[in-house]
N, C-alpha and C positions, 0 to 999 in steps of 0.2 A: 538492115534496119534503117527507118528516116525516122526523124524527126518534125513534130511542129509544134508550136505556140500556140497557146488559146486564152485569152483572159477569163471567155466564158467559162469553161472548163473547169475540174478541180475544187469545183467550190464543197461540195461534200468532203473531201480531203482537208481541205483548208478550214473549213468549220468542225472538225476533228481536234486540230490544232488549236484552234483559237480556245474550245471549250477548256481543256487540260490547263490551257494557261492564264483562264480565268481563274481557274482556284490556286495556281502557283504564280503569280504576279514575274515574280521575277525568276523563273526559271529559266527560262532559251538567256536570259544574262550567263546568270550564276555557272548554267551552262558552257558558253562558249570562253568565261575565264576560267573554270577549272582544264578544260580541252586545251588554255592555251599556253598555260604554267602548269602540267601538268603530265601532258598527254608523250613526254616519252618514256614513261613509267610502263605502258603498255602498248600491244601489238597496234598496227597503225590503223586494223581493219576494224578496229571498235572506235569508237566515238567516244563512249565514257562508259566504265566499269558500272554495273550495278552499282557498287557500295556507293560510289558519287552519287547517281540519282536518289539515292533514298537518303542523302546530305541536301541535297536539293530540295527534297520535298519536307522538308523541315519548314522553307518558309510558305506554304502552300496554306491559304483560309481556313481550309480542314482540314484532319490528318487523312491520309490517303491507305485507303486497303491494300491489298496485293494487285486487286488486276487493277487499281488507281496507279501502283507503280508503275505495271509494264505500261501501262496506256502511256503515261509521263515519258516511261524508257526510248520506247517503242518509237512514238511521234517523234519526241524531241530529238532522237537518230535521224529519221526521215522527214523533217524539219528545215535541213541542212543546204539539201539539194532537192526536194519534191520532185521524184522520178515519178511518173506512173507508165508501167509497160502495161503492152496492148497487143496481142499477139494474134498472127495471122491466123481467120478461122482452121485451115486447113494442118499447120502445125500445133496449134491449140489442144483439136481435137485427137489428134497421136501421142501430145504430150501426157493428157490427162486418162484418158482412154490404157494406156502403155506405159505407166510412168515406166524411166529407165534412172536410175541412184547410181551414181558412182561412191563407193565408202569412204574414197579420201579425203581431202580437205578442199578438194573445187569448192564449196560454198563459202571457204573464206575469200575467196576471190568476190564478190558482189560490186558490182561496179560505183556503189555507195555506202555508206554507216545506213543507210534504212530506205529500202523500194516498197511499193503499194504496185503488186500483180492486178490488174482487171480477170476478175474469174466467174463470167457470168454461166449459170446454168451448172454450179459443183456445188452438191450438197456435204459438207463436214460436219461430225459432233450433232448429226440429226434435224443442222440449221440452214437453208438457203442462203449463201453466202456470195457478194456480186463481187468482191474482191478480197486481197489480204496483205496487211503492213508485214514490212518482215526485215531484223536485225541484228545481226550478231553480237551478244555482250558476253562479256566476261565475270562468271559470277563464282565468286569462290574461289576464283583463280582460273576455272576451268571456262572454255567457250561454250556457250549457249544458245541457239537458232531461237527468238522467242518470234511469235509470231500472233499478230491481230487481225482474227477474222471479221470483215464487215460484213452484218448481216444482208438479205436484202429485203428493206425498207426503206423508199426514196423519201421519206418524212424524218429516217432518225438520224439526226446527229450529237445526239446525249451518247450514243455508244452502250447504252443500257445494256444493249443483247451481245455485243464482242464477246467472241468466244478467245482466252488467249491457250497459246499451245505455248511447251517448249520442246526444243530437240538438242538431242547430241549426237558428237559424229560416230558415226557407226553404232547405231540403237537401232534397235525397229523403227518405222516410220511412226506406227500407232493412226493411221487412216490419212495422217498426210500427206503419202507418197504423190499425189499430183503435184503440192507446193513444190515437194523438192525436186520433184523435174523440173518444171516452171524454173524454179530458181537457178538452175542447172544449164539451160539454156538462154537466159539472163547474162550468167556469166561467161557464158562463151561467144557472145555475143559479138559481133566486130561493127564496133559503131562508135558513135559521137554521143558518148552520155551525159546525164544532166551535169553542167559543168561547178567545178565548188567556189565560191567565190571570197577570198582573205582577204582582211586590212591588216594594216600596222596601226596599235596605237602609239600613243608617244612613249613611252614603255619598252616599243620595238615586239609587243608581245603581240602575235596572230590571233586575231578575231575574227571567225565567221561571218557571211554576211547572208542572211535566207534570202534565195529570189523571191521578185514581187508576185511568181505563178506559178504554176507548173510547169513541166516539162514532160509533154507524153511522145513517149519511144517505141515504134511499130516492130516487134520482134518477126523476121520471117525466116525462111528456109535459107540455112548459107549457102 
């Protein structure tokens, strides 16, 4: 897997983000202090438990529907560290073509709280879809795969058409078995991932810090 940089890049991604946090003002805050006085209440591979984001979304200009949650969830996860994998056409096409699932708990392994797969040319849920957010939460106590499908239309960034899924481990896929390869391969990944970046406040309490870009990571044949 390499790595590179792009400012131009990402801006779909990042105009994803911004929108969500137009109507919650002070979310990626609220966020990053409940993460920071909080977060070893739960496993390390979530970010923040459902019940928080929807304490969150409390201060949000509107009230927020269900897929306004996951959107909130979802981003705010992959917020963090802005991975986006891009994977070699030639493993791309065996992944999705052949997905292969392992049952166990490989997908809590993801090498962040939230990645956006590049998935162009995979039809889900009846939608043309050019990629998909994807983040482990814990809702109910129990782990949850929720996941945001980007349509594809290079015009939308309202997220209008996001189709959201959720999975649990060992369930049918229910037509997502390409993500969970994809994601599978993700995690097994031997590479230099999007790196997470902490402060100290004077508090001594750990605060996130989101980079200023992306980070896109070329997944190939190990």
């Amino acid at each position: 897997m390499e790595r590179n940089r792009n400012r131009a890049h990402g801006i779909r991604q990042r105009k994803h983000v911004n929108r969500i946090a137009k109507r919650c003002p002070c979310a990626w805050n609220e966020a990053e202090k409940t993460h920071a006085t909080n977060n070893q209440r739960w496993q390390k591979w979530c970010y923040l438990p459902i019940q928080y984001w929807r304490e969150i979304a409390q201060c949000c200009t509107t009230p927020l529907d269900p897929l306004d949650l996951a959107r909130l969830a979802v981003l705010g996860s992959w917020r963090v560290t802005q991975g986006i994998y891009r994977f070699d056409p030639d493993l791309y096409t065996a992944l999705i073509e052949t997905p292969l699932i392992n049952p166990d708990d490989l997908l809590h392994r993801l090498p962040a709280w939230g990645v956006y797969l590049e998935m162009p040319g995979v039809v889900i849920a009846d939608i043309p879809i050019i990629g998909c957010y994807a983040s482990w939460l814990i809702v109910d106590a129990d782990p949850e795969l929720w996941l945001l499908l980007d349509p594809d239309d290079p015009t939308d960034f309202s997220f209008s058409r996001f189709v959201f899924k959720r999975w649990q481990l060992n369930t049918a896929p229910h037509g997502i078995a390409p993500i969970l390869s994809l994601l599978q391969a993700v995690c097994d990944a031997q590479c230099e991932h999007p790196p997470l970046s902490i402060i100290n406040t004077r508090k001594h309490e750990q605060l996130m810090l989101a980079p200023e870009q992306v980070t896109y990571c070329l997944v190939v044949n190990s």
